[in-house]
Backbone as a chain_set.jsonl record, in Angstrom:
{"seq": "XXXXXXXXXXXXXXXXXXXXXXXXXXXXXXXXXXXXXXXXXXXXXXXXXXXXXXXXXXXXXXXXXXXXXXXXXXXXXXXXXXXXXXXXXXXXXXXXXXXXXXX", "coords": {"N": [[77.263, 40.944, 83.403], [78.718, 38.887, 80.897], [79.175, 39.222, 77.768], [79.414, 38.347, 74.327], [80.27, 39.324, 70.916], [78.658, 38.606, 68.161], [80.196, 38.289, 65.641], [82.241, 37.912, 67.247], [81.461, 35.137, 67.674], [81.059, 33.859, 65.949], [83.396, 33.363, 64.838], [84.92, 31.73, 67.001], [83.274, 29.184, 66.227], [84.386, 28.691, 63.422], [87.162, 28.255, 63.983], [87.138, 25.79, 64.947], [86.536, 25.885, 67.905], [84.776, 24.091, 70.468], [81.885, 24.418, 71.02], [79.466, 25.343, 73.155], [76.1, 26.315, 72.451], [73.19, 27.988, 73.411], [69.927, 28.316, 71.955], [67.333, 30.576, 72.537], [65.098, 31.28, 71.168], [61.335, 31.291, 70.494], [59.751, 28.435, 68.935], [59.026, 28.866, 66.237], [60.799, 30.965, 65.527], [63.106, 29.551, 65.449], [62.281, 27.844, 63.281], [63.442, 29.441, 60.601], [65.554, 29.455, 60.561], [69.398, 28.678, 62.441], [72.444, 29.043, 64.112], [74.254, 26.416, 63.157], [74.671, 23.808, 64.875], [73.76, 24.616, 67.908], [71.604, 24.335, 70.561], [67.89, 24.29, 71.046], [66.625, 25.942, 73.577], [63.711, 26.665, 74.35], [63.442, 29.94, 76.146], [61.409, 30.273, 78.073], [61.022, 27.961, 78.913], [63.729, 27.136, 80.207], [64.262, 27.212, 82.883], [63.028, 24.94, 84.263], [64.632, 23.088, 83.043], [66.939, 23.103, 83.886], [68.471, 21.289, 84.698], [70.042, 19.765, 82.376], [72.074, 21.129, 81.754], [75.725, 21.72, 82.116], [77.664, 21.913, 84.508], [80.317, 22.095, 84.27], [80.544, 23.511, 81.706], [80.58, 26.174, 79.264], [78.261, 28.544, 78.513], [76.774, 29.521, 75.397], [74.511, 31.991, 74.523], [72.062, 32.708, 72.868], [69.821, 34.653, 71.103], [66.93, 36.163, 69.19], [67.379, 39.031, 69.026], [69.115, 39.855, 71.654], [68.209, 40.518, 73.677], [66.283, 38.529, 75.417], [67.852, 36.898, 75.509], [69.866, 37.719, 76.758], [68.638, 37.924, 79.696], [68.194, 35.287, 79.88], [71.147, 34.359, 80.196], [71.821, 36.299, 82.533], [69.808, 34.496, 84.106], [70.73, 32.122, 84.433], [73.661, 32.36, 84.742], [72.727, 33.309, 87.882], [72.218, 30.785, 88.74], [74.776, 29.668, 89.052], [75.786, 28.779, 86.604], [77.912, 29.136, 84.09], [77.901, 31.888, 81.561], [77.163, 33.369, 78.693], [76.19, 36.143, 76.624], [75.212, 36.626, 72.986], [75.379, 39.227, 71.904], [73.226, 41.333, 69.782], [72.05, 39.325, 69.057], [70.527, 37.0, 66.65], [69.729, 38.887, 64.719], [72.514, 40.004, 64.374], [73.765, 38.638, 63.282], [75.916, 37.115, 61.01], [76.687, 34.55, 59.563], [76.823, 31.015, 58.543], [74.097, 29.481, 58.84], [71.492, 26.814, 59.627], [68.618, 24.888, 59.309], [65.651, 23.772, 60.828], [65.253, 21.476, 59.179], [67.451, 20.699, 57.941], [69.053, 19.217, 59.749]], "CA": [[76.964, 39.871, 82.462], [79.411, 38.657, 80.033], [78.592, 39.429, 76.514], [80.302, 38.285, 73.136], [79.771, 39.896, 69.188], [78.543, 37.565, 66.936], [81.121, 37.998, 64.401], [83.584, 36.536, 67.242], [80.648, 33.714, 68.415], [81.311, 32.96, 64.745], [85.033, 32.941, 64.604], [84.946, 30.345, 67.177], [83.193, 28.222, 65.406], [85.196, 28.86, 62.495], [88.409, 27.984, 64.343], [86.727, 24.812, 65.967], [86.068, 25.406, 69.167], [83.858, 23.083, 70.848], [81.321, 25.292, 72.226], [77.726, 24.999, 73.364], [75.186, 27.566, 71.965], [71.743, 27.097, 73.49], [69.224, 29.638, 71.637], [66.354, 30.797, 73.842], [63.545, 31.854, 70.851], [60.401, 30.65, 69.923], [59.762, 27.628, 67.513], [58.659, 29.607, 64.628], [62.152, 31.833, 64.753], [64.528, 28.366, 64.921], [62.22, 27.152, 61.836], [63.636, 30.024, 59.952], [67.452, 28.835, 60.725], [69.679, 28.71, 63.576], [73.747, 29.005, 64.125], [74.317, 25.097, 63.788], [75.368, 22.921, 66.237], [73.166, 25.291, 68.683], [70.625, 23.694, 71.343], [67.181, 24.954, 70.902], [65.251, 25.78, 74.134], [62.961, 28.024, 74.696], [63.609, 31.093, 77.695], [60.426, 30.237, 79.247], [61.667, 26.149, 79.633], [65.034, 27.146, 80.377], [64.43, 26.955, 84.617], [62.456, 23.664, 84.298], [65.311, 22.392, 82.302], [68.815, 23.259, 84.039], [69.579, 19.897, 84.854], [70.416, 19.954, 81.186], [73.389, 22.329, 81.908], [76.364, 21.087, 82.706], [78.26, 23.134, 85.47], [81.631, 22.908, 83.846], [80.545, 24.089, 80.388], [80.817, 27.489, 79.047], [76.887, 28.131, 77.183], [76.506, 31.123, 74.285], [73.055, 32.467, 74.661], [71.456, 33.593, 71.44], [67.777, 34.583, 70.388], [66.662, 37.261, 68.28], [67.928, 40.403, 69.169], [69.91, 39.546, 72.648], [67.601, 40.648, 75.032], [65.914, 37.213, 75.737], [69.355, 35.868, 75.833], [70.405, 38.305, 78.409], [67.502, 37.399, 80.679], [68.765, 33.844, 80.403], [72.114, 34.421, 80.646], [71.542, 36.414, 83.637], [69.26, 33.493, 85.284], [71.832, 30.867, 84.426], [74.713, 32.592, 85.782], [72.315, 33.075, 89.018], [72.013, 29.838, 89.297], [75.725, 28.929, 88.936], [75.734, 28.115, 85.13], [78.503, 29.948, 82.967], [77.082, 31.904, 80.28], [77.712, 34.521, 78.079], [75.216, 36.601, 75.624], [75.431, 36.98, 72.154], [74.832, 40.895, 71.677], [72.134, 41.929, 68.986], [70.959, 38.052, 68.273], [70.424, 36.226, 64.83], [69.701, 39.597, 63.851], [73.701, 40.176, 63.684], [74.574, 36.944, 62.475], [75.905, 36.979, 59.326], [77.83, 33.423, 59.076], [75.937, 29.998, 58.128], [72.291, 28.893, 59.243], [70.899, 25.627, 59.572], [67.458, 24.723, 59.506], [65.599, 22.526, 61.338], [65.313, 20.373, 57.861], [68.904, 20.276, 57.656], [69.57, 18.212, 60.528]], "C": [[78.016, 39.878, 81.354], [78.693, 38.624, 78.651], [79.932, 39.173, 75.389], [79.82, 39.036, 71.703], [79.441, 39.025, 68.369], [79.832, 37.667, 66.155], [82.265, 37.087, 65.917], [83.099, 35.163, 68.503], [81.222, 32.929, 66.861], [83.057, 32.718, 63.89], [85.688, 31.755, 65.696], [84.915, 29.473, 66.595], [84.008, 27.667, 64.183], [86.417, 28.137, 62.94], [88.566, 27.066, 64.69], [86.693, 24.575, 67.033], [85.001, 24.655, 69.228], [83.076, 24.028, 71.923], [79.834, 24.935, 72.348], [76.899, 26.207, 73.719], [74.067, 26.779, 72.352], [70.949, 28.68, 72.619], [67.709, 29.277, 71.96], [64.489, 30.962, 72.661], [62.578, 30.884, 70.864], [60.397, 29.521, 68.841], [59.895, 28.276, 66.665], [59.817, 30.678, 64.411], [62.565, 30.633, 64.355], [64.042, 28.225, 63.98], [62.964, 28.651, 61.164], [65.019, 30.442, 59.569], [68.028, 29.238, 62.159], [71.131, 28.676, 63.742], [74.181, 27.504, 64.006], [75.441, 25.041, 64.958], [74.584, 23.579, 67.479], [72.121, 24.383, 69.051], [69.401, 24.129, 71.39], [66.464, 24.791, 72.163], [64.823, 26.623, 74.557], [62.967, 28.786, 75.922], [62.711, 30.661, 78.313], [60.525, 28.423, 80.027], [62.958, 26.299, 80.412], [64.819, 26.693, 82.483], [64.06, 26.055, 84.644], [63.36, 22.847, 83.437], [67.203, 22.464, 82.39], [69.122, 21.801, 84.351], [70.185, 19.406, 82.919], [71.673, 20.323, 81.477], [74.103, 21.467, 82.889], [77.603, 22.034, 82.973], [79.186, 22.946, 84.966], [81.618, 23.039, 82.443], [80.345, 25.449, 80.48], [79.272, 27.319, 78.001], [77.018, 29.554, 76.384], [75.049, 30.941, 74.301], [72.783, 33.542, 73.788], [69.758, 33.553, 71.646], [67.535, 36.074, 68.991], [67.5, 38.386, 68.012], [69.122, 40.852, 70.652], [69.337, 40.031, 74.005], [66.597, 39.66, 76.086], [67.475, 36.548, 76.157], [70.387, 36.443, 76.993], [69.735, 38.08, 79.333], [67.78, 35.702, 81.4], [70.259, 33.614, 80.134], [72.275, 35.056, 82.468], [70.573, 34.999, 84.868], [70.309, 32.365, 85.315], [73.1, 31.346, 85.141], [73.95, 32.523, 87.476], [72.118, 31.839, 89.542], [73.426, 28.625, 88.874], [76.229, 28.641, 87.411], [77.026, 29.103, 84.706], [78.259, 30.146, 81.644], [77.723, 33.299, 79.92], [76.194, 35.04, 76.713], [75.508, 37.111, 74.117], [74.584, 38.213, 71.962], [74.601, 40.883, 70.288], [71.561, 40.752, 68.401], [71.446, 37.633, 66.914], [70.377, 37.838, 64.457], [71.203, 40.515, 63.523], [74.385, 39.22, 63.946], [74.584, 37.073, 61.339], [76.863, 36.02, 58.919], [76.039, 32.342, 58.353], [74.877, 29.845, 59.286], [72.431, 27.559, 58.606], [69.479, 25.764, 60.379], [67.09, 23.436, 60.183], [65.482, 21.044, 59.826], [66.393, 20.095, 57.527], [69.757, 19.02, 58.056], [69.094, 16.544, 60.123]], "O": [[78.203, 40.983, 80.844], [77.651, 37.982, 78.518], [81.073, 39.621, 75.51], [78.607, 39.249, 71.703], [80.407, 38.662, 67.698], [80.507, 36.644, 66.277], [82.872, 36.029, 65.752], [83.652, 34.581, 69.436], [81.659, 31.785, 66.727], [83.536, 32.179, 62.892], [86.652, 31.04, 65.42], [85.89, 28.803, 66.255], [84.246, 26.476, 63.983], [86.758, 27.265, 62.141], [89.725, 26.753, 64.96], [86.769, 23.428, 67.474], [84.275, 24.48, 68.249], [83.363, 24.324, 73.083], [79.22, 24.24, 71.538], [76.896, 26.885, 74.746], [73.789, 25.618, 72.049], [71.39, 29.825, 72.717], [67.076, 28.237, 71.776], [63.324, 30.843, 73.04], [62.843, 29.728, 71.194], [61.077, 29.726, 67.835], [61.018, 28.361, 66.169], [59.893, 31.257, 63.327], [62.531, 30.364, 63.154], [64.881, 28.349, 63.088], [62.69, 29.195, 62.233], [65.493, 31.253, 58.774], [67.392, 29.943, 62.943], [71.28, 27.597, 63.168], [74.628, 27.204, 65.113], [76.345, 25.652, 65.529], [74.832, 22.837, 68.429], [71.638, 23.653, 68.186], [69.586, 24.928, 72.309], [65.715, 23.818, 72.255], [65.462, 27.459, 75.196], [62.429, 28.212, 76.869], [63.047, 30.53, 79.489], [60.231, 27.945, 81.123], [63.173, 25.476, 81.302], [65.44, 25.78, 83.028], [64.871, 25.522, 85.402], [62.847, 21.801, 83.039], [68.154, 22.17, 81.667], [70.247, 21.358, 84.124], [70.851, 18.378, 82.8], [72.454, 19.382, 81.344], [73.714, 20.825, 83.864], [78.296, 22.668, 82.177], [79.584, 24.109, 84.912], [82.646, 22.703, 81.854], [79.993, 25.977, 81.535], [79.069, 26.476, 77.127], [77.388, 30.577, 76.959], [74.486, 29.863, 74.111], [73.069, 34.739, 73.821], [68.912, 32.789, 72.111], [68.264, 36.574, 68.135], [68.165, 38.617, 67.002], [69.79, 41.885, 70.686], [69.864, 39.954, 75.115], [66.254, 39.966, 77.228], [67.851, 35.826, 77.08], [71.238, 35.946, 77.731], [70.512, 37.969, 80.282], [67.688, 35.168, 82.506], [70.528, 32.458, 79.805], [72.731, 34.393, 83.4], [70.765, 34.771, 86.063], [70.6, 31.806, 86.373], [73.528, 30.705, 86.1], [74.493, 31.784, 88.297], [71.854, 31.724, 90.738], [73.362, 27.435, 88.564], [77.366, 28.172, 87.346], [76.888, 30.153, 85.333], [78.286, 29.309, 80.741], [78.47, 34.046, 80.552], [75.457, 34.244, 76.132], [76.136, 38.17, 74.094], [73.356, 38.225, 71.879], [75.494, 40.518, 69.523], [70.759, 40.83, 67.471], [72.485, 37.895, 66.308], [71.286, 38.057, 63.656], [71.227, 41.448, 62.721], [75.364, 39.017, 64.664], [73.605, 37.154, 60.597], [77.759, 36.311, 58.127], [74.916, 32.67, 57.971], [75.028, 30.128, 60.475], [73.067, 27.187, 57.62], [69.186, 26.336, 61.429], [67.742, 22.393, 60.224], [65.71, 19.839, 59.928], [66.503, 19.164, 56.73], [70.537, 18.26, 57.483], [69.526, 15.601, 60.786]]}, "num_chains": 1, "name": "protein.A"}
């Protein structure tokens, strides 16, 4: 499984790549902020919702702590997708948040 560091999910951004972050938690984490520009859907929708995913994108897979996001990084690569996991989650994110009230 391919895995990235937050600090360089957030030097992308920084640099402007054009990337597509889906993050896997629960409602009640995203209300409490979220990497913007990130896709919110929940790990347990994620298989009822690959036609979403679009086979020649690259996705960053965040949630909490990165072990949800390895679960669905792992199913998305199994099912063709290119993905990558942000190792240790929001909880080592230390750039900007956006809330859902932001948008």
């Amino acid at each position: 499984m391919k895995e990235i560091q937050a600090t360089e999910l957030a030097d992308k951004l920084k640099n402007g790549e054009n990337i597509a972050i889906i993050d896997v938690r629960e409602d009640d984490e995203v209300a409490e902020g979220m990497i913007p520009g990130a896709k919110h859907i929940r790990l347990g929708e994620i298989p009822d919702r690959l036609e979403e995913f679009d086979r020649n994108e690259h996705y960053y897979i965040v949630c909490r702590s990165g072990a949800r996001s390895g679960r669905a990084t792992e199913f998305l690569e199994g099912n063709g997708i290119e993905a990558t996991n942000m190792v240790g989650g929001m909880l080592a994110w230390e750039d900007e948040i956006e809330t859902p009230s932001d948008k």
